[in-house]
N, C-alpha and C positions, 0 to 999 in steps of 0.2 A: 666660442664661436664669434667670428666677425663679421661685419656686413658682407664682406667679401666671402663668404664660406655659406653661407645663407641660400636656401634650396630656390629653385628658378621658380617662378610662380605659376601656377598654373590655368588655365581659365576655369571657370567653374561649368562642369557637365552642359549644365543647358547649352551653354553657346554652341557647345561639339554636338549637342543634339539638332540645334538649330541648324551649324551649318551642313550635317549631313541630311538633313530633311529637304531644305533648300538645293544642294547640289543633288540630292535625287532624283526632285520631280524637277530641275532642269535637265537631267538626262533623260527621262521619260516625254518630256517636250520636245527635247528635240527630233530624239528617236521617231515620236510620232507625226511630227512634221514631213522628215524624211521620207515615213510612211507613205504619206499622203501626197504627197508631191512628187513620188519616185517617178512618174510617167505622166507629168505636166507637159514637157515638150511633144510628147507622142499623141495627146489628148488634143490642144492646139494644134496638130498637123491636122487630123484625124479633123476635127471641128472644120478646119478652113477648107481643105477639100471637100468636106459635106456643104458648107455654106456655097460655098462657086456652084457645084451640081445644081441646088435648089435654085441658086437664081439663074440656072443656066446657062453661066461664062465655064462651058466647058475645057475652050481656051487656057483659063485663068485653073482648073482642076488638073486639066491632062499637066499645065507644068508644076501643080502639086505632087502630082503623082511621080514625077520625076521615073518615066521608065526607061527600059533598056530599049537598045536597035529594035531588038523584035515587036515589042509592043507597038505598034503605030498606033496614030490619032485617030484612024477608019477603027481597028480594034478596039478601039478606050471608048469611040461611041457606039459599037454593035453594045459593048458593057453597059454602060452609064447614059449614053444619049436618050432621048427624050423617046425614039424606037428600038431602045436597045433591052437587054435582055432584062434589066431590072425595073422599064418602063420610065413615065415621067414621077420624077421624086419631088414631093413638095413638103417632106418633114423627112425628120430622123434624130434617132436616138442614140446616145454611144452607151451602148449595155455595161459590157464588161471587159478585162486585159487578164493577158497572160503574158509570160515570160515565156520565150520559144527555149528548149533542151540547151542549146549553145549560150544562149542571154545576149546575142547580138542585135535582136528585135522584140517589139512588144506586139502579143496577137490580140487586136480589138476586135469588137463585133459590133458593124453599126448596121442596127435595124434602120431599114428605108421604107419611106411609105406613099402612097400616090393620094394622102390627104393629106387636108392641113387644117387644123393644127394634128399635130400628130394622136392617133386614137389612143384613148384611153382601155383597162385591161375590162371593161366592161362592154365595150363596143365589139361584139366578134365579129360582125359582118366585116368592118374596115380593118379589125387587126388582121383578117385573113389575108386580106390582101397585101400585109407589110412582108418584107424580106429582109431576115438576118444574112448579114453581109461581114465574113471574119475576111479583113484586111494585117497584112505585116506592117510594122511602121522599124524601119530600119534605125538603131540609135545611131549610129556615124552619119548618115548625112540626111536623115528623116525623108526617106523614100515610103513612098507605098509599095505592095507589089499585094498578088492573093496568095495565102500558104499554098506549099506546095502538100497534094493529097498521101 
């Protein structure tokens, strides 16, 4: 046998343990990142449209909400105005998301409330007065609209 005939070397086990322990949990980071951020941009819509209502630049919400012909600005305030159907909003919550059956939009639910700071789950007199509000947030061009029933 000559140096040239001599078996290739091998690394010793640990290393191969290490580096598959190592490249696991950076797959499991990432994945969970992904998780967690899958619907950042829809969250951020959802946020900045609720922040414009409370402070009252409905202006500045109706072109969050980005609607169609039919919605007008007289409609988006019977909704959201300060007399409209969900009253004056001066807190809110963004609960929870879904993914609509097609995955074209995400369905949020922001509870609104006509206190502030927003009631706590021990306050029932003011949490009654809050309204779950499920908004679509379109992923192409991060539009609002209400699902349809």
């Amino acid at each position: 046998m000559t140096i040239f005939d001599a078996p290739p070397i091998k690394p010793p086990w640990k290393y191969r343990r290490l580096a598959l322990f190592l490249g696991s949990a950076v797959l499991i980071a990432a994945i969970t990142i992904f998780w967690l951020l899958r619907y950042h941009a829809e969250y951020q819509t959802t946020r900045q449209f609720a922040d414009a209502v409370v402070a009252g630049d409905y202006q500045k919400a109706y072109q969050i909400w980005q609607p169609s012909k039919s919605y007008t600005y007289q409609d988006f305030l019977q909704d959201w105005g300060p007399n409209g159907y969900y009253g004056t909003i001066k807190s809110y919550r963004i609960d929870y998301h879904l993914t609509d059956r097609r995955g074209g939009s995400a369905s949020i639910t922001l509870d609104v409330s006509p206190f502030s700071p927003y009631p706590n789950d021990g306050d029932f007199v003011k949490a009654s007065k809050s309204h779950a509000v499920r908004l679509w947030v379109q992923f192409k061009d991060q539009s609002i609209s209400f699902p349809p029933d």
